[in-house]
C-alpha positions, -999 to +999 in steps of 0.1 A: -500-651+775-519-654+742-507-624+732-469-629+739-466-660+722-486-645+687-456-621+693-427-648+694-448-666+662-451-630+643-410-625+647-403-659+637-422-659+604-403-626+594-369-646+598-382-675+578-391-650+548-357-629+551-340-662+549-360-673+519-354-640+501-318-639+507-314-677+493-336-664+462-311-637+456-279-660+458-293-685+437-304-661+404-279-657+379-267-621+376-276-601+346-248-603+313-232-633+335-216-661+312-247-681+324-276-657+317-294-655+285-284-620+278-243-633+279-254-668+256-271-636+232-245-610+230-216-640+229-205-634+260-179-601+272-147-590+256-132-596+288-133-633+276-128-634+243-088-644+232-063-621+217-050-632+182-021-616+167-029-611+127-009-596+099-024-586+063-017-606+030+002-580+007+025-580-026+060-575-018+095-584-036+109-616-011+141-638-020+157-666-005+180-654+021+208-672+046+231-660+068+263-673+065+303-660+081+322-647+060+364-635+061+381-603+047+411-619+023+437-593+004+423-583-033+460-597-043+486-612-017+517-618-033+555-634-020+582-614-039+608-636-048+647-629-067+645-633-102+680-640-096+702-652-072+723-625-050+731-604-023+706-578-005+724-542-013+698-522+008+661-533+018+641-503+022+601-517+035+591-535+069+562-548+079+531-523+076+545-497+051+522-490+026+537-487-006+528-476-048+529-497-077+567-497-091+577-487-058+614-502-055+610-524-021+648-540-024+678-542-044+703-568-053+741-571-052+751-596-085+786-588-097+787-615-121+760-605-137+774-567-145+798-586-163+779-605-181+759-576-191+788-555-200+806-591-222+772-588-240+774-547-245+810-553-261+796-583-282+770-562-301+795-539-305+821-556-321+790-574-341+785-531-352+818-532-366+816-565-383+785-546-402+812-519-415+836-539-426+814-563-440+801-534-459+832-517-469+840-553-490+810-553-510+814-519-517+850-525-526+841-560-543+812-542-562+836-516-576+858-546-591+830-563-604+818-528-623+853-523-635+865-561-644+829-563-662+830-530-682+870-545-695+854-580-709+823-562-722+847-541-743+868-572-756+837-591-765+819-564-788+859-556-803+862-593-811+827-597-826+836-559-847+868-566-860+871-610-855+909-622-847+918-589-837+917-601-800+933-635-787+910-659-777+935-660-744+931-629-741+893-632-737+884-657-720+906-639-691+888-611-688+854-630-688+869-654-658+879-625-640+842-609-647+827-638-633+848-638-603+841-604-594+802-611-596+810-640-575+829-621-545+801-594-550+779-622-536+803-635-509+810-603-495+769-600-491+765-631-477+792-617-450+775-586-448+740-604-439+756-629-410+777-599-396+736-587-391+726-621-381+754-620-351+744-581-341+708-593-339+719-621-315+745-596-300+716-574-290+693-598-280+717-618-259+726-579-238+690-573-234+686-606-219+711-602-191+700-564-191+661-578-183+681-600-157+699-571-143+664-550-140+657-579-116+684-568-090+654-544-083+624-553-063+595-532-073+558-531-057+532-549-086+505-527-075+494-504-043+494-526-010+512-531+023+540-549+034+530-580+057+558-596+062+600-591+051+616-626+050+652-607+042+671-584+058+706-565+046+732-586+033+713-621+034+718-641+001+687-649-018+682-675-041+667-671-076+628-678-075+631-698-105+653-722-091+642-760-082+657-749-049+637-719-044+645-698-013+624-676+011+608-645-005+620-611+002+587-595+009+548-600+010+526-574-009+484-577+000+463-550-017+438-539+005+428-509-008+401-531-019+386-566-003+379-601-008+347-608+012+344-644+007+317-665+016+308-704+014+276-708+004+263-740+011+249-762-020+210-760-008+207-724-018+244-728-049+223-735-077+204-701-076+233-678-066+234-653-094+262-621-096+244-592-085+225-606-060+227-585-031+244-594+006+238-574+040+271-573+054+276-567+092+314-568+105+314-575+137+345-559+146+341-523+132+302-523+138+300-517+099+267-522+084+268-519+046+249-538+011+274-556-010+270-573-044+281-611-053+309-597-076+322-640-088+322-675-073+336-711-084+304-726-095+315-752-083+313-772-049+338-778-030+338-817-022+348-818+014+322-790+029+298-791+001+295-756-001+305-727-025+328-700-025+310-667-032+335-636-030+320-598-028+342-571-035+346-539-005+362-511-011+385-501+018+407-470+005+410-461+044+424-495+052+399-495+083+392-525+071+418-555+076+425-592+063+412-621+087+384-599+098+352-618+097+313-603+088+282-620+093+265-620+054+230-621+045+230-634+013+193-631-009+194-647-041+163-656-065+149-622-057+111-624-069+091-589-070+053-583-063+043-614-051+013-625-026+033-627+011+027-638+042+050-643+077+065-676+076+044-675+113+015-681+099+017-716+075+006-747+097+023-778+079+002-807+077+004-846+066+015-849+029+031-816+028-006-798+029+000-760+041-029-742+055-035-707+076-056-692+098-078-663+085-100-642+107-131-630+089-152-595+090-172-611+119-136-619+141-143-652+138-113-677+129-113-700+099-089-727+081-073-718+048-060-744+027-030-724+008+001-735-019+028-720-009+060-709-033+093-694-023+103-685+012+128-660+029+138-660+065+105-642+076+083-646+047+068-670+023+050-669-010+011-676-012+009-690-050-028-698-042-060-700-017-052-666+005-062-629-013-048-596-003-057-579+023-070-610+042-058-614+079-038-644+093-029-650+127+006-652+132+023-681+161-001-696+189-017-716+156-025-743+177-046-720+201-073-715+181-102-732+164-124-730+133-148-707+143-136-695+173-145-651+181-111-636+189-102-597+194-071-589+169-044-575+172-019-568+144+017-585+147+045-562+142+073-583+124+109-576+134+137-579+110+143-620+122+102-627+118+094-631+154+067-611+172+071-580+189+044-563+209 
């Protein structure tokens, strides 16, 4: 008996000391766990320290960009009117032909007016022959005058050689008739020079109604396209410079080169400068291409408060038509090798005080009070307070704290600023 029951009290004191080993064991902390010493010493495992994604202060060239729609217009668009009033003899473009500067688009039927030109043609002729005539009496007046002066220049100097050899009568007739001739000399000049006066505005009378007859032809001002015929064959046209203007006879557009225009609004006006480069992206064509501000008002327009800024494309395939619309992204104020950092990584405080997040050499995160300057779409200007080659993290700002350990990771900046991995 004794000895089964020492038996029974040698068992149970073996399951009270298992029990008390096992509840030893699950009470100690574990090695390297956030709890034991070794994790407080060696900060703890990466496993649980936070991600930060960081970019590097550099120099770069950044400018102020938008991006703003913009609309193909025609270099020139122009409405071909009659210079004068008439009938359509023949019409010889429609819509879409593409035609060459002096190109002769129409031509007018104006009877009335070939008159006219030929009345003034016979005018400066007869005004010719006036001239000749006119001519042929000084001539013949001159010839009296030499001859009727040479007769009282021989009386006088008889008289005055041998005195009372010549009437006085006699005399004073031939220096009447001297005078006389010099006088019709003159007269027949003065003839001479109005018959000059009256072919000068013989002539210039037929090359005005031969200027308005040029005007029975239509010509092309430049290279361009027809987009639109208001006229057909036979239809009367009234003279363009009439208070009662009628419909043109044709629209020319040149669009071997482009209008792209552009309204800038006022915010970013004042520093537009020409030159300043645009990406253009047309959305209908898939076109990607850099453009230059080539003019602009300089000058706001009151209702929208913006700007019209025009860039001239060249489009000698004519792939490119009027009404199309691009998206523009305009940079002006262009500054080179400044200090840059993504717009990502500027925390805005209370009375306009910027700041960033740097991470040291030890990966642990501190505040940066910084001035900032000018700013693009994805990157702003560190005047002061940041150095380069410094790391900021970039978005998540409010994640972190001064003196926090984070693992980076470098940000890779698309083209809009945001984050990619």
């Amino acid at each position: 008996m004794q000895v089964r029951r020492w038996h029974k009290l040698l068992v149970l004191g073996l399951v009270v000391v298992c029990l008390v080993i096992v509840a030893v064991v699950a009470i100690r902390p574990r090695a390297g766990s956030p709890g034991s010493a070794t994790a407080r010493e060696s900060g703890g495992d990466n496993e649980h320290v936070p991600y930060a994604a960081v970019a590097v202060a550099k120099r770069e060239t950044i400018a102020t960009s938008l991006s703003i729609a913009g609309q193909f217009i025609p270099y020139q668009n122009v409405e071909l009117h009659a210079k004068v009033a008439g009938y359509i003899r023949h019409i010889d473009v429609d819509i879409g032909d593409h035609v060459r500067q002096g190109q002769v688009l129409a031509v007018l039927e104006i009877p009335e007016l070939v008159a006219q030109v030929d009345e003034a043609k016979a005018a400066a002729h007869h005004a010719e022959e006036e001239i000749a005539r006119a001519q042929s009496d000084v001539s013949r007046a001159e010839a009296d005058h030499v001859a009727l002066n040479a007769n009282a220049t021989r009386l006088v100097n008889t008289d005055k050689a041998r005195p009372g050899l010549i009437a006085q009568q006699e005399l004073d007739d031939a220096t009447a008739k001297d005078r006389a001739s010099g006088a019709q000399v003159e007269a027949a000049k003065s003839a001479l020079s109005a018959s000059r006066q009256q072919l000068a505005a013989a002539k210039a009378n037929q090359q005005h109604y031969s200027a308005l007859f040029d005007y029975a032809r239509i010509t092309a001002p430049y290279d361009g396209v027809v987009t639109w015929r208001f006229s057909d064959t036979g239809s009367l046209v009234q003279a363009g410079t009439s208070n009662t203007s009628g419909l043109p006879v044709v629209t020319v557009a040149q669009i071997n080169v482009l209008r792209l225009r552009i309204p800038v609004p006022e915010s970013i006006a004042a520093i537009v400068k020409i030159g300043d480069s645009a990406d253009v992206h047309v959305q209908a064509t898939g076109e990607h291409f850099t453009g230059k501000i080539a003019r602009f008002t300089d000058s706001l327009d009151t209702s929208t408060r913006t700007m019209q800024v025009e860039i001239d494309v060249p489009n000698p395939t004519y792939h490119l038509q009027p009404g199309m619309y691009a998206n523009v992204q305009l940079s002006a104020d262009s500054r080179p090798n400044i200090l840059a950092v993504p717009i990502e990584a500027i925390r805005r405080g209370e009375n306009n005080k910027t700041s960033v997040l740097i991470v040291d050499s030890q990966n642990r995160v501190q505040s940066r009070d910084v001035q900032i300057g000018v700013q693009s779409s994805n990157a702003v200007e560190i005047v002061s307070g940041l150095s380069p080659g410094e790391r900021v993290i970039v978005g998540n700002l409010g994640s972190y704290q001064p003196g926090e350990l984070v693992q980076t990771k470098e940000a890779a900046l698309s083209a809009d600023g945001t984050d990619s991995e």
